[in-house]
N, C-alpha and C positions, 0 to 999 in steps of 0.2 A: 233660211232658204236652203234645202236641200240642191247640190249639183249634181248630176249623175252622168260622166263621159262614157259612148260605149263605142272603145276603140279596138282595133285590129290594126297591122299592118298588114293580112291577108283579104285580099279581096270575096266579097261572096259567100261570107262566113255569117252571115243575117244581122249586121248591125244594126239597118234600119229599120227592118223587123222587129228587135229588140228595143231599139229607144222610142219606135211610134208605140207600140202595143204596152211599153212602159209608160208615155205620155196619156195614153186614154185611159190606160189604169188610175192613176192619179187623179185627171180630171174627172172619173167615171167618181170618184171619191170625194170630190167637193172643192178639190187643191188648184188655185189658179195654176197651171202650169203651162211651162214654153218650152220648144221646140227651138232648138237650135241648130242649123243644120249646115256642117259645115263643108259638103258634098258635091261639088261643082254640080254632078248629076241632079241634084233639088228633090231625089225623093220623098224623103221629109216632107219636104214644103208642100209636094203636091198632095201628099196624104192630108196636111193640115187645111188645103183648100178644100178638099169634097167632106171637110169634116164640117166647115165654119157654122153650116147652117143649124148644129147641133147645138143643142143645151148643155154639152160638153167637149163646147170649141175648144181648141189645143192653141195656143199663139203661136207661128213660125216667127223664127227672126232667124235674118238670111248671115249666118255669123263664117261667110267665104270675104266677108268685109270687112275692113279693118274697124276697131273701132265699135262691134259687133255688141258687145259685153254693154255698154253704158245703150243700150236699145231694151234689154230687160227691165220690163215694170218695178219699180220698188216692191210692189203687194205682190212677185209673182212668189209662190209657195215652192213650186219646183222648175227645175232646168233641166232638160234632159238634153244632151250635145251629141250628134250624131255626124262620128267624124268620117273622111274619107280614106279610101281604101290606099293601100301603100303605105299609110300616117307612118311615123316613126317617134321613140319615146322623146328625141329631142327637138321634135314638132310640140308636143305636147310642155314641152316643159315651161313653156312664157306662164301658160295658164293655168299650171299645176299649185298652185298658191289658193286658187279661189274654186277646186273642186271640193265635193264630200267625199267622193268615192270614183272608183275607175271599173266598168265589167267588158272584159273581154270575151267574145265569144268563142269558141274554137270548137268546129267541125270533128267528127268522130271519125279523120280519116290520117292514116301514116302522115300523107302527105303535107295536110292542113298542122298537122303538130308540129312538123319539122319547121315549116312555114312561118308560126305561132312562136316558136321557143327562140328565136334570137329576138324577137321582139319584147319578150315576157325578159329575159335578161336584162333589155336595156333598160327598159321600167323598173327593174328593181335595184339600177344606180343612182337613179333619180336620188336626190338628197330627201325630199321630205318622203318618199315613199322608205327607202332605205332607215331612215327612222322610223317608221313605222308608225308615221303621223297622216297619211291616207290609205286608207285599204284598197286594194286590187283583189277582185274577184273574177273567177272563169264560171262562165254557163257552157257547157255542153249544147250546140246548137243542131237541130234537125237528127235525132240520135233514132238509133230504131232497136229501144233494149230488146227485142224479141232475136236476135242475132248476135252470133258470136263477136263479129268484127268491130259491134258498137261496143259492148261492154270490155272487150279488150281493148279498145280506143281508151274507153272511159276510165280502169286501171291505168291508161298510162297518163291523162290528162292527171288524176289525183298525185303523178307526181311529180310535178311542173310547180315551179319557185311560190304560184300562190294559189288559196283556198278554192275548191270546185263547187261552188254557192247555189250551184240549181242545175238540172238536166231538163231539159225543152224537147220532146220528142217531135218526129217528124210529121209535118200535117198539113195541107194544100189550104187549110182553113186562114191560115197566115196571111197567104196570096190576094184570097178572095174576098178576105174582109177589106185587108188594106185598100184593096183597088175600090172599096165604097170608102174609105176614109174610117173606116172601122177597126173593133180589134177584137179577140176572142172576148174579151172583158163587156162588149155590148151585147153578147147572146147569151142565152142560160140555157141551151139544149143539155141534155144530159152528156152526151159526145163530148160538147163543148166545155163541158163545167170539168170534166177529166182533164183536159189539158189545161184549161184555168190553174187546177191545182199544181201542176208542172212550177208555176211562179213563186209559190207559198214562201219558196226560202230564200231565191232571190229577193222577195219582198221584206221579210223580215229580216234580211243581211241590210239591204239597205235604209232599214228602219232604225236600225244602229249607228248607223253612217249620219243620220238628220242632227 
């Protein structure tokens, strides 16, 4: 059973973004998977409701309850844990035992890195990370390579304590799916299949991680 946390302690940096449109990838793929969403806010959850009626329902399980972890199906293939905003690495450390892997997203802006880098510090005292027995990854979230300011963001993300596993460009297609319970992963426009491919490495990073 692959785990996959996608944490920040920066708000608005597209977590949920990232873990719903990783959970439809998955189940667009055959993989039972669940949705965990640990967000007071429920965005998660409410993505996995306008999903259910689909032939690739996502499981919510509401993991802001304690106790959360023993509600995942034995047969489930993947977990995707979509934490809330503020989290801190010693939030994360009860449950850092029973992940595959950790991706953080970080904004291609001064601010959001400055935001990002005490955070990315404290995760790398973590004992099992600090051994180097879970991986942390950064995606570059909502990037706009065509400008100077992204790709100078993007030089200074690659030098932040851990690996930069994918660039996600900026696109309203995010938005508009979610709000059906969808993800770029359930259309094939040509548009759409460009930024499909934006995942390729995040995907294979965490193909290593299973």
């Amino acid at each position: 059973m692959l785990k996959v946390m996608v944490a920040s302690s920066k708000g608005g940096c597209g977590k949920s973004t990232i873990a719903t449109t990783l959970a439809a990838y998955y189940a667009l793929k055959g993989k039972a998977t669940v949705l965990a969403d640990a967000d007071r806010q429920g965005s998660s959850s409410r993505w996995c409701a306008r999903r259910a009626e689909l032939d690739t329902a996502v499981l919510p399980v509401d993991a802001t309850r304690k106790g959360w972890q023993q509600r995942i199906p034995s047969d489930a293939d993947r977990v995707v844990i979509d934490t809330p905003a503020g989290v801190r690495a010693s939030d994360i450390a009860a449950s850092i035992d029973e992940l595959s892997a950790i991706v953080v997203p970080v904004l291609p802006s001064t601010i959001d890195l400055d935001a990002t880098t005490a955070f990315l510090e404290e995760l790398a005292e973590l004992p099992r990370i600090k051994r180097g027995k879970l991986p942390v990854g950064l995606v570059a979230n909502r990037t706009k390579p065509w400008t100077n300011a992204s790709q100078h963001a993007i030089d200074q993300i690659r030098e932040l304590p851990f690996p930069l596993v994918a660039t996600l460009r900026d696109t309203q297609a995010y938005v508009l799916m979610a709000g059906l319970g969808k993800s770029i992963f359930d259309y094939h426009s040509e548009i759409v299949r460009s930024h499909q491919a934006d995942w390729d490495k995040l995907v294979r990073w965490l193909n290593k991680a299973a």
